[in-house]
PAZAPA-4460 file (N, C-alpha, C; in steps of 0.05 Angstrom, whole numbers, plus 32768, in hexadecimal, padded with zeros to 4 digits):
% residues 255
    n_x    n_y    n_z   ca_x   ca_y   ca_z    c_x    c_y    c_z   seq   type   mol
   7E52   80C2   7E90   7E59   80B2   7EA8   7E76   80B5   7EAF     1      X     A
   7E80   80B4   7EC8   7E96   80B0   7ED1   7EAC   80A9   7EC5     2      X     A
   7EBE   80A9   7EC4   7ED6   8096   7EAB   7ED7   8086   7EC9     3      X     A
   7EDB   8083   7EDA   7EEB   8074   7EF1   7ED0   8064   7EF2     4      X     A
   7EB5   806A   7EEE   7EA4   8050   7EF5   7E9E   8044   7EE0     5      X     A
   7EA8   8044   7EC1   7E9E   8040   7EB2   7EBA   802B   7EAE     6      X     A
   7ED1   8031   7EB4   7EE3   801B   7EBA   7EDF   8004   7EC7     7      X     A
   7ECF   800C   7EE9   7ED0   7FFE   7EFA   7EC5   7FE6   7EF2     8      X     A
   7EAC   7FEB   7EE3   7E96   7FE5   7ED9   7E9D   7FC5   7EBB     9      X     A
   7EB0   7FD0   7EAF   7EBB   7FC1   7E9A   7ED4   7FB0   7EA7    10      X     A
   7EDD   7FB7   7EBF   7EF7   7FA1   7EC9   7EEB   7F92   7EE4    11      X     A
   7ECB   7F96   7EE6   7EC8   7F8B   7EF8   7EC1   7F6F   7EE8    12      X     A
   7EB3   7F6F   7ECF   7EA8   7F5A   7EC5   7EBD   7F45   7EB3    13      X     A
   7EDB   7F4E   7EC1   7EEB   7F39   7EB8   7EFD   7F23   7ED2    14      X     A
   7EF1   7F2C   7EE3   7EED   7F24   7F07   7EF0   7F01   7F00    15      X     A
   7F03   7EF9   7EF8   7F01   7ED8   7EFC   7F02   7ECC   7EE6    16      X     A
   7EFF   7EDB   7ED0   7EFC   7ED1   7EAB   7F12   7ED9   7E9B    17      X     A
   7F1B   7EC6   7E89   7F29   7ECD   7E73   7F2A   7EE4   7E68    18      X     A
   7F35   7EFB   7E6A   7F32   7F18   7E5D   7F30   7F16   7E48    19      X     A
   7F14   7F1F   7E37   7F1D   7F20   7E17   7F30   7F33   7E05    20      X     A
   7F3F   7F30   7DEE   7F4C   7F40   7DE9   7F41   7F63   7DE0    21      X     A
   7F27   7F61   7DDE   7F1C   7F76   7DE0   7F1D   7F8C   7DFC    22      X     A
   7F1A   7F7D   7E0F   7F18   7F83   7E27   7F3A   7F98   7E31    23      X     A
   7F4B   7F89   7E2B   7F65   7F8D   7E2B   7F75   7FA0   7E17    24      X     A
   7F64   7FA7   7DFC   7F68   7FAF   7DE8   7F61   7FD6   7DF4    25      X     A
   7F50   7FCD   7E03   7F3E   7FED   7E08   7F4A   7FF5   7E23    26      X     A
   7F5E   7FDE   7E33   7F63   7FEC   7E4E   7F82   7FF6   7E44    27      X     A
   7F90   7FE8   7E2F   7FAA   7FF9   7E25   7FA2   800D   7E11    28      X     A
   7F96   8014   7E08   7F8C   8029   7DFE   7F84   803C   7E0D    29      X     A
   7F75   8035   7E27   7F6F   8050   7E43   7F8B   8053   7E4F    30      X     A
   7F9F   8045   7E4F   7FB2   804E   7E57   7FC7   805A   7E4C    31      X     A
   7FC7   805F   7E31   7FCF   806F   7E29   7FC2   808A   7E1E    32      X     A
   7FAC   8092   7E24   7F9D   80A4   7E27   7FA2   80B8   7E27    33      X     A
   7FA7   80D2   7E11   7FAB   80F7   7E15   7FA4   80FA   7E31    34      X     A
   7F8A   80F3   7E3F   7F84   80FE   7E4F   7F8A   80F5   7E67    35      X     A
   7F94   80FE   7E7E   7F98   80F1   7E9C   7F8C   80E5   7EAA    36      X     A
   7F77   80EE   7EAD   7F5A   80E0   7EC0   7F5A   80C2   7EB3    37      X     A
   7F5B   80C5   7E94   7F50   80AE   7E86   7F68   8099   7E94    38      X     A
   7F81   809C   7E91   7F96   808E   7E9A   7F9C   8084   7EA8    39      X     A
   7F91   809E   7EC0   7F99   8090   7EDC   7F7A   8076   7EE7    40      X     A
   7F65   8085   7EE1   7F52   8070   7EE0   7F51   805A   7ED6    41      X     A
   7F5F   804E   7EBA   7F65   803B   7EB0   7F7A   802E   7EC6    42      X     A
   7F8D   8036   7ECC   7FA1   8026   7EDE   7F9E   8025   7F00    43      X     A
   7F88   8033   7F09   7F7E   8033   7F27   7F6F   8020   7F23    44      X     A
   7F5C   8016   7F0C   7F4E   7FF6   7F0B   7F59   7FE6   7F0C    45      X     A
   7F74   7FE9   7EFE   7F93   7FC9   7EF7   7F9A   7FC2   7F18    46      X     A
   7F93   7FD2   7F2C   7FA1   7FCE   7F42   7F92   7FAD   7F4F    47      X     A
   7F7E   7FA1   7F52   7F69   7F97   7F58   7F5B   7F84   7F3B    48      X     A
   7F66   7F82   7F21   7F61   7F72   7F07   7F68   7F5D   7F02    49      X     A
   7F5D   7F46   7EEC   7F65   7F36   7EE9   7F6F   7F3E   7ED3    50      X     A
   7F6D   7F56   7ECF   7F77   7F5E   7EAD   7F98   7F65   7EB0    51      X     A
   7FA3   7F6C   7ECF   7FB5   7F72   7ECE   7FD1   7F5F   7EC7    52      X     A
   7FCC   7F40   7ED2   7FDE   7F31   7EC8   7FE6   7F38   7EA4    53      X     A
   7FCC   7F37   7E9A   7FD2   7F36   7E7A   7FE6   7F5A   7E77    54      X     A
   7FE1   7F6A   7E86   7FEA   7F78   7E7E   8005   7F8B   7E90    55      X     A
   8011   7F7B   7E94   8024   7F79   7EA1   8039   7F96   7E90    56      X     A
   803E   7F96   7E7C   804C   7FA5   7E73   8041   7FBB   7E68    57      X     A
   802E   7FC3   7E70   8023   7FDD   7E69   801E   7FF1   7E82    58      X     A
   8014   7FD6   7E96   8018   7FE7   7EB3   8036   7FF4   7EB6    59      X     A
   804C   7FE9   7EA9   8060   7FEA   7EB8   806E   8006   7EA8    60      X     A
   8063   8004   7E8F   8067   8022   7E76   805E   8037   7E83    61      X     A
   8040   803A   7E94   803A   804F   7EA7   8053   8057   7EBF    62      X     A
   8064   8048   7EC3   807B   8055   7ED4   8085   8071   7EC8    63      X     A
   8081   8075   7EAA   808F   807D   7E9D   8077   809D   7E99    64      X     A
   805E   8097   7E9F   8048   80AC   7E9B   8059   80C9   7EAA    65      X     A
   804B   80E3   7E96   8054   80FB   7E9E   8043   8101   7EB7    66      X     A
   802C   80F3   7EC3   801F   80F9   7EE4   8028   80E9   7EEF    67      X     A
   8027   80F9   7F09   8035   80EA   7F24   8024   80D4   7F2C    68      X     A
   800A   80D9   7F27   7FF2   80D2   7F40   7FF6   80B2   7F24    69      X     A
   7FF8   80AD   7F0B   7FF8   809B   7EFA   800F   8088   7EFE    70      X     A
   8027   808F   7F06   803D   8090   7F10   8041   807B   7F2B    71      X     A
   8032   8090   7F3A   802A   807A   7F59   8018   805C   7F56    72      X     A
   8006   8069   7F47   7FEC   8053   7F4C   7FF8   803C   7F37    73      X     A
   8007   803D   7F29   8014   802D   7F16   8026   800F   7F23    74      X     A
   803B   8023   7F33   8043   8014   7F40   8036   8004   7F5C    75      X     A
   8020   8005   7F60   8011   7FF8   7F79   8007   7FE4   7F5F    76      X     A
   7FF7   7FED   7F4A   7FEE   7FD5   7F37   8008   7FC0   7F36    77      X     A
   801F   7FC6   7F2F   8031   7FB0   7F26   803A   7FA9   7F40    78      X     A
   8042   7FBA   7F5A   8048   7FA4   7F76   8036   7F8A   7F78    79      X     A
   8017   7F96   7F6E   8007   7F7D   7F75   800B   7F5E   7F6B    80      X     A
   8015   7F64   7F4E   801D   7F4B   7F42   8038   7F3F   7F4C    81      X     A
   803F   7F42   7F59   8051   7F39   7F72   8074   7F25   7F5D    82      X     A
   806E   7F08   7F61   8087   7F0B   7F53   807F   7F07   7F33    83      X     A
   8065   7F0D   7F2F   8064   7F13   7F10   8076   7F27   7F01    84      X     A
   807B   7F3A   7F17   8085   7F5A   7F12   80A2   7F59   7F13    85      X     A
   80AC   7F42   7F14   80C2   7F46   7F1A   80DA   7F5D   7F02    86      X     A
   80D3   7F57   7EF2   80E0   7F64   7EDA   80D6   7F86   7EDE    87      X     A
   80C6   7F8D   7EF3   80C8   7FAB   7EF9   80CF   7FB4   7F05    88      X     A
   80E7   7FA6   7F20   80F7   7FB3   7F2A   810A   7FC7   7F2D    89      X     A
   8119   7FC7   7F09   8131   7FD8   7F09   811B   7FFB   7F0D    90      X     A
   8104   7FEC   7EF7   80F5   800B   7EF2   80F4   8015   7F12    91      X     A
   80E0   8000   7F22   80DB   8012   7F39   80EC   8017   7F4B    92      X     A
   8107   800A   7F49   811E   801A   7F50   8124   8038   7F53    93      X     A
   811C   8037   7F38   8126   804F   7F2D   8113   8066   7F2E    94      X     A
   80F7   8056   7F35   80DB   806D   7F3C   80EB   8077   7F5B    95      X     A
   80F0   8066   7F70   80E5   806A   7F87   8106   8077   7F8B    96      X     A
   8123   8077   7F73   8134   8087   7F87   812F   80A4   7F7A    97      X     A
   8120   80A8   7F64   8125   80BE   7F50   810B   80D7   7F49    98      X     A
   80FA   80C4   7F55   80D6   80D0   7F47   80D5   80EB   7F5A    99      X     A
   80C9   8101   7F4E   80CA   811E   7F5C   80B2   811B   7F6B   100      X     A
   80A0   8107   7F66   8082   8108   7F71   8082   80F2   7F8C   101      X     A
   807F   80FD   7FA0   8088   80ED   7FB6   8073   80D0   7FBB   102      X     A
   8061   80D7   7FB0   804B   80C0   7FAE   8050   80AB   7FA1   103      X     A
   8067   80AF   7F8A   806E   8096   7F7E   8085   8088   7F80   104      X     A
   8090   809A   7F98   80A4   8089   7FA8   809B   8078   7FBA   105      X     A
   8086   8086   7FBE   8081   8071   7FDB   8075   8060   7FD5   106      X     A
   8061   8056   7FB7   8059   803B   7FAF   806E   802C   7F9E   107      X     A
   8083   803C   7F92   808E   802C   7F8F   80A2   801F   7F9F   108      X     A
   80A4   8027   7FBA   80B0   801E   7FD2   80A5   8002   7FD6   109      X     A
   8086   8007   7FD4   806E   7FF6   7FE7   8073   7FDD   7FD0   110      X     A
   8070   7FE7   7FAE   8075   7FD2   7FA3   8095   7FBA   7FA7   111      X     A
   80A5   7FC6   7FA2   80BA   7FB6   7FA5   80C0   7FAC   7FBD   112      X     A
   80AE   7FB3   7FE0   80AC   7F98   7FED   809A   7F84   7FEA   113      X     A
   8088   7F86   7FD3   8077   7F78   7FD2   8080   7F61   7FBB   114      X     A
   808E   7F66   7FAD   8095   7F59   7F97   80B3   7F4B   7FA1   115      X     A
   80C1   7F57   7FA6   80D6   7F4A   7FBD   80CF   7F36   7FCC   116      X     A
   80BA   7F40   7FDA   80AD   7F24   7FF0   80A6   7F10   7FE6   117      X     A
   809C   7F0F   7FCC   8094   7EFB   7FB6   80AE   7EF7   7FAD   118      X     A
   80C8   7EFA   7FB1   80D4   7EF3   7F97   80FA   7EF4   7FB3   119      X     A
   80F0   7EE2   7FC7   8109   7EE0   7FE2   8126   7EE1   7FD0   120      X     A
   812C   7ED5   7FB8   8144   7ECF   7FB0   8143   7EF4   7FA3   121      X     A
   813A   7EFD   7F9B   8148   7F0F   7F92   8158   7F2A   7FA0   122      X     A
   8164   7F3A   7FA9   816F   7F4C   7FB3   816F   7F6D   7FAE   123      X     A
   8166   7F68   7F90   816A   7F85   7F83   8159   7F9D   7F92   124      X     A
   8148   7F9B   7FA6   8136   7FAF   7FAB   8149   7FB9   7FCD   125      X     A
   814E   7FAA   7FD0   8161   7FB1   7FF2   8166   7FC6   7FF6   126      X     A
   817C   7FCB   7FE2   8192   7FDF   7FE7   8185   7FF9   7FE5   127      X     A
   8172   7FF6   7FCB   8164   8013   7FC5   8151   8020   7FDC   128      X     A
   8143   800C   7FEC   812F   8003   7FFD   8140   8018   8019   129      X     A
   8158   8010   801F   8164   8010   8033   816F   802E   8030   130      X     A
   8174   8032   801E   817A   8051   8012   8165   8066   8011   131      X     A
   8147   805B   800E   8132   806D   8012   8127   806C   802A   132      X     A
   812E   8056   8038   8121   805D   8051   8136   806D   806B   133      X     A
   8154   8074   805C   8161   8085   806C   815B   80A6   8060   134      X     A
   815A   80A6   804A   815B   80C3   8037   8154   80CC   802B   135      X     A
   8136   80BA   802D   811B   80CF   801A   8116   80E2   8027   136      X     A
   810F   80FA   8016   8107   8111   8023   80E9   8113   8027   137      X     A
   80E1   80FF   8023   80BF   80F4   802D   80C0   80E3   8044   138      X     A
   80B1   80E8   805C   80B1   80D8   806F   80A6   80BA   8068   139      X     A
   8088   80C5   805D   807B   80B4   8056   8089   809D   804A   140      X     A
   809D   80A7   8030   80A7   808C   8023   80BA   8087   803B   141      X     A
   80C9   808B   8047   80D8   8084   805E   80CB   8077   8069   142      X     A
   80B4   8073   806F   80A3   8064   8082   80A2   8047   8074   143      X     A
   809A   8052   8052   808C   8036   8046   80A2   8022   8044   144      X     A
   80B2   8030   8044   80D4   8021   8038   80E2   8011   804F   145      X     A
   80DA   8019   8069   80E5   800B   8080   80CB   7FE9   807F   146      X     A
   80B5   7FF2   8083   809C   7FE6   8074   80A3   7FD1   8061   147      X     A
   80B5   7FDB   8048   80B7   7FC0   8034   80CD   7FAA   8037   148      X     A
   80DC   7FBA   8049   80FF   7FAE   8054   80F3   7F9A   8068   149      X     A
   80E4   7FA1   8073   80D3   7F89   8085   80C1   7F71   8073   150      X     A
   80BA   7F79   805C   80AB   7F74   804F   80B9   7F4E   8047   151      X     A
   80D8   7F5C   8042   80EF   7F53   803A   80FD   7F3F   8049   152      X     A
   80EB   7F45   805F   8103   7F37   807A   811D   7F3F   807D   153      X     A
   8120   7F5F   8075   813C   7F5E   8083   8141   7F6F   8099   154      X     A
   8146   7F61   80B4   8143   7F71   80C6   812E   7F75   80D7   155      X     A
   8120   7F69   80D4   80FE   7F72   80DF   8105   7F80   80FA   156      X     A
   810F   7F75   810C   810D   7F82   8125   811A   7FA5   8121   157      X     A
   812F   7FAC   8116   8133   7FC5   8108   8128   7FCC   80FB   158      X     A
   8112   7FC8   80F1   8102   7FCF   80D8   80EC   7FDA   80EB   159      X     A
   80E6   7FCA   8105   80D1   7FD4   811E   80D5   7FE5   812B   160      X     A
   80EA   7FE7   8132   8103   8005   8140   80F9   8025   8134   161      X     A
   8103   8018   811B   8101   8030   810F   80E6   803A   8107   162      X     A
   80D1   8028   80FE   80B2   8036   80FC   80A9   803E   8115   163      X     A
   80B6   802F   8130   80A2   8034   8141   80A5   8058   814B   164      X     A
   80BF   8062   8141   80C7   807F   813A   80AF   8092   8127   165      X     A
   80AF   8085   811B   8093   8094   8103   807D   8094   8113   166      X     A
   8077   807E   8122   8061   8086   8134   804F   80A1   8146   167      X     A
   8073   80B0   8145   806B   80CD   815A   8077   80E0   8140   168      X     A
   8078   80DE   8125   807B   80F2   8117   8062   8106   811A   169      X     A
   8061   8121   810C   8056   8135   8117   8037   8129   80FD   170      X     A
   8044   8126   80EA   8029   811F   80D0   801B   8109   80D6   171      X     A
   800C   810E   80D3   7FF6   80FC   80DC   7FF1   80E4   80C2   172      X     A
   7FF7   80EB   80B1   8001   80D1   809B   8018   80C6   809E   173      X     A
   8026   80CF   80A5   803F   80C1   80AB   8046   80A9   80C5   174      X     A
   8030   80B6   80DB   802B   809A   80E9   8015   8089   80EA   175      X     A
   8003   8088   80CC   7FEE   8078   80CD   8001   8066   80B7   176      X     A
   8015   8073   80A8   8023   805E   808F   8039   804B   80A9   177      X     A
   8043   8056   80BB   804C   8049   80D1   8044   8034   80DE   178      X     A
   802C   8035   80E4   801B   802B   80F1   800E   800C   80DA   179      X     A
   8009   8018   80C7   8005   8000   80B0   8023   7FF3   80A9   180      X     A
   802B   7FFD   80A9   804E   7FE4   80A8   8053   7FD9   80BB   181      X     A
   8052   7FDB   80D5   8053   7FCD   80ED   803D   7FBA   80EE   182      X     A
   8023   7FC3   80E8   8011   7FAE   80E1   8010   7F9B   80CE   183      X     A
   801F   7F9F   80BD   8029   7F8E   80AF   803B   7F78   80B5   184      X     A
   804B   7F82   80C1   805E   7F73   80CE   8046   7F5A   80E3   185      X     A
   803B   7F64   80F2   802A   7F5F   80FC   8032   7F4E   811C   186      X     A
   803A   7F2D   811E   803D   7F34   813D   8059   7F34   8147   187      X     A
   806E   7F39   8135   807F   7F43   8147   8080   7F5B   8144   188      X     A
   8077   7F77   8141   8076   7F84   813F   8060   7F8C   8160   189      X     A
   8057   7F7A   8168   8041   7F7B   817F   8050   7F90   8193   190      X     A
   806A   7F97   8198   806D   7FA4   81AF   806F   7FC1   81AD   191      X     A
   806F   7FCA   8189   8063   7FE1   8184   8040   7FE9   818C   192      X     A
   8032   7FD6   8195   800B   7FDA   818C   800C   7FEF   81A3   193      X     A
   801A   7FF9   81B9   800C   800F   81CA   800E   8021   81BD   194      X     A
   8025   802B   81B3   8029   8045   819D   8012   8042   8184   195      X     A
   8011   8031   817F   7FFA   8030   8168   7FD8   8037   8178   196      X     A
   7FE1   8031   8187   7FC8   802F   819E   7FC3   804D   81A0   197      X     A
   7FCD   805B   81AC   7FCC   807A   81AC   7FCC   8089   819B   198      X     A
   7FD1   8089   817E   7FCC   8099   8169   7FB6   8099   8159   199      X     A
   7FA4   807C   8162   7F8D   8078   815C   7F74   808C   815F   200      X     A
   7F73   8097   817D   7F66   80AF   8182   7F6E   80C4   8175   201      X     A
   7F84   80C9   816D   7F91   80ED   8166   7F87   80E4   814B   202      X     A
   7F82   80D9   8135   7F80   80D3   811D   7F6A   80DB   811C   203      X     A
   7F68   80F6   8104   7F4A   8104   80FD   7F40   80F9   80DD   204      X     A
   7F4C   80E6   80D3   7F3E   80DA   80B6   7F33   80C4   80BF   205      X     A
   7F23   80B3   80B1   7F18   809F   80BA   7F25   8086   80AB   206      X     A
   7F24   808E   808F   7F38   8077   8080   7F52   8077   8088   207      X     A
   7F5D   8089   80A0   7F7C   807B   80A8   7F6C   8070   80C8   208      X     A
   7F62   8075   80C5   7F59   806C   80E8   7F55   804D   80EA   209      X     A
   7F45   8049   80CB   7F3F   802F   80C0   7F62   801E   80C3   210      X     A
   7F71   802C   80B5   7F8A   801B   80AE   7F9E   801E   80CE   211      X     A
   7F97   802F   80E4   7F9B   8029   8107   7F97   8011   8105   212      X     A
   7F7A   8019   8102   7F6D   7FF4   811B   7F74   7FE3   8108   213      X     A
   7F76   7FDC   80F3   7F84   7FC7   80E7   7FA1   7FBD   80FA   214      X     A
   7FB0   7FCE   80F6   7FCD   7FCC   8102   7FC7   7FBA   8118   215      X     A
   7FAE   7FD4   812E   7FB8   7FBE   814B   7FAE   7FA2   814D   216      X     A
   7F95   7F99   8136   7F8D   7F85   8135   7FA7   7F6E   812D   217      X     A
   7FB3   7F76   811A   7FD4   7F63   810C   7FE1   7F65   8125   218      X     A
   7FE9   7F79   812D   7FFD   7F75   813F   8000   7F65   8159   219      X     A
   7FEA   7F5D   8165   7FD5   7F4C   8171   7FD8   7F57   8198   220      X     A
   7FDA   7F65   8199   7FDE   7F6C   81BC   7FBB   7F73   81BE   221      X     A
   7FB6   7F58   81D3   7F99   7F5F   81DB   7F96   7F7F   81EB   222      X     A
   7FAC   7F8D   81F5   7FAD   7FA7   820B   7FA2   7FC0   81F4   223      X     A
   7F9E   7FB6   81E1   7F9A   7FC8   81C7   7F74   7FC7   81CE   224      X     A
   7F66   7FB3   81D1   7F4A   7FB1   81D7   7F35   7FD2   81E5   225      X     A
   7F44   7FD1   81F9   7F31   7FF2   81FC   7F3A   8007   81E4   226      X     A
   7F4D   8009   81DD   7F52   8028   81CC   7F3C   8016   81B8   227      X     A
   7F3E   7FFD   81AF   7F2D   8002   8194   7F13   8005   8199   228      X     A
   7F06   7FF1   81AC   7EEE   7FF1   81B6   7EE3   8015   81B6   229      X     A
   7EF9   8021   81C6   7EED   803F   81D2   7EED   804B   81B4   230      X     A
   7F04   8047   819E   7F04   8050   8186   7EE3   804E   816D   231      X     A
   7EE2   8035   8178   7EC0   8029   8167   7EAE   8034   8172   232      X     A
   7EAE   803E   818A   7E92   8049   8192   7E9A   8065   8180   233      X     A
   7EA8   807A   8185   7EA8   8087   817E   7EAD   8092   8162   234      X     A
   7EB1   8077   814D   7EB0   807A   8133   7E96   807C   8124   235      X     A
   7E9F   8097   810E   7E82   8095   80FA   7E8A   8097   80DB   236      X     A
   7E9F   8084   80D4   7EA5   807F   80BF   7E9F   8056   80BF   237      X     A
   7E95   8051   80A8   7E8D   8037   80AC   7E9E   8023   80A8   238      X     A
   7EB9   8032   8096   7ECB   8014   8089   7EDF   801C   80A5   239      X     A
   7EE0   802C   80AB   7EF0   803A   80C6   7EE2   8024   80E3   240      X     A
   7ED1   8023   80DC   7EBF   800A   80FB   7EBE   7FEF   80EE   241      X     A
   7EBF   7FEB   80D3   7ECD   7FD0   80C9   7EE2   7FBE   80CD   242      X     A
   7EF5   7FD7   80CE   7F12   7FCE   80D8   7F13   7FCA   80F9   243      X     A
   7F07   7FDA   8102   7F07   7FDD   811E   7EFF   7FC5   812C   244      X     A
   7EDE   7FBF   811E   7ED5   7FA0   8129   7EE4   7F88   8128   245      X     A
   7EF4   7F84   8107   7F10   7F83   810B   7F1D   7F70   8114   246      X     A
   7F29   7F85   811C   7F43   7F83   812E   7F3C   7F82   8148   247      X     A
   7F27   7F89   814F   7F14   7F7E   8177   7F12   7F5D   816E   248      X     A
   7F08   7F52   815B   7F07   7F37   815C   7F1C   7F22   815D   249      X     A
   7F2C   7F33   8145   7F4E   7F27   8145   7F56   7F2A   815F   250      X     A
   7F5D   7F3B   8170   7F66   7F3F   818B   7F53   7F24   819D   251      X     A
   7F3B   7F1F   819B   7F31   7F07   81A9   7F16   7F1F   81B6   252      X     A
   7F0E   7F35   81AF   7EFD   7F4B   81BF   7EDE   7F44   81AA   253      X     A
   7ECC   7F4E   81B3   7EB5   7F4E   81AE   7EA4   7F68   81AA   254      X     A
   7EA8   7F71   818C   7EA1   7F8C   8188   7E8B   7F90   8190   255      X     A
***
């Protein structure tokens, strides 16, 4: 069987219950694992666990894993625990100004506005934040990092300036990660939704198409209603017409 469903499978049935130490005993043992798959599957379950509180310091030892992809997904598990995590800032500091794998800059970007936002008195993530979103050589984390500085409250209206720029970048990931930080932001960010509005069509994946119509749904400009409407008819991805129905309702529209 699968290692990833045979995880899924054992962290789903701790959904709301006391983790036993057995339970916990076998997910730090998958995470330190010879093998990769085994690893990263062990810590792509922590993202979404109740196991992850208890194991707070083992997620945060994966910063330290020789894969990138273990690396990234690590730091999205520990953003989640929000100001639990606080004690993994200096690390993901130091992921998101130093890591060669551009994927684990950009979660650990995503983490430290997330843990920041949970945690207003602290400061330590700013500066680094403000530094990657002028001079990463990844757009993408440039994107996420303007994204967490908002996250942050600093600046928001500059923080909107500048994504709504990523919007007409040439990669087509680069303005769906645009497009999800402005949505995030959500309604002051509203006088970006025409630009969001138009990239909706050019977008050929369906799971970023999904994370479009999210945006224009947050961002709340009812003028957003035909692109999505015209977008749902013509969608044939299902979590992609999920989002879509959505964000037609949020807007006040009737899918």
């Amino acid at each position: 069987m699968n290692v990833s469903v045979v995880l899924m499978a054992s962290l789903a049935l701790t959904i709301g219950a006391e983790p036993k130490p057995e339970q916990l005993a076998k997910v730090r043992e998958e995470l330190k694992s010879p093998k990769v798959e085994v690893r990263l599957a062990a810590i792509k379950q922590l993202i979404h666990s109740d196991l992850s509180d208890h194991l707070n310091a083992e997620m945060q030892a994966c910063f330290k894993d020789t894969d990138g992809d273990v690396r990234s997904v690590a730091a999205t598990a520990v953003g989640n625990l929000g100001a639990k995590a606080e004690g993994a800032i200096p690390a993901l500091v130091a992921q998101l100004g130093h890591d060669k794998f551009k994927e684990a800059r950009e979660t650990a970007a995503r983490a430290l506005g997330r843990i920041g936002k949970a945690l207003p008195e602290n400061h330590d993530a700013e500066e680094p934040l403000r530094k990657a979103a002028a001079n990463d050589e990844d757009p993408v984390t440039r994107t996420v990092a303007l994204g967490a500085l908002a996250m942050l409250n600093k600046d928001v209206p500059g923080q909107i300036i500048a994504l709504r720029k990523y919007l007409h970048h040439d990669e087509m990931l680069v303005r769906m990660k645009a497009a999800h930080a402005l949505g995030m932001i959500g309604l002051p960010a509203k006088s970006a939704a025409p630009e969001i509005a138009e990239i909706l069509p050019k977008e050929t994946d369906g799971h970023r198409r999904g994370y479009i119509a999210r945006s224009l749904g947050n961002t709340g400009d009812p003028n957003s209603l035909p692109v999505l409407m015209k977008a749902l008819k013509a969608e044939t991805d299902d979590a992609a017409k999920g989002e879509m129905r959505g964000a037609i309702q949020k807007l006040g529209g009737k899918p």
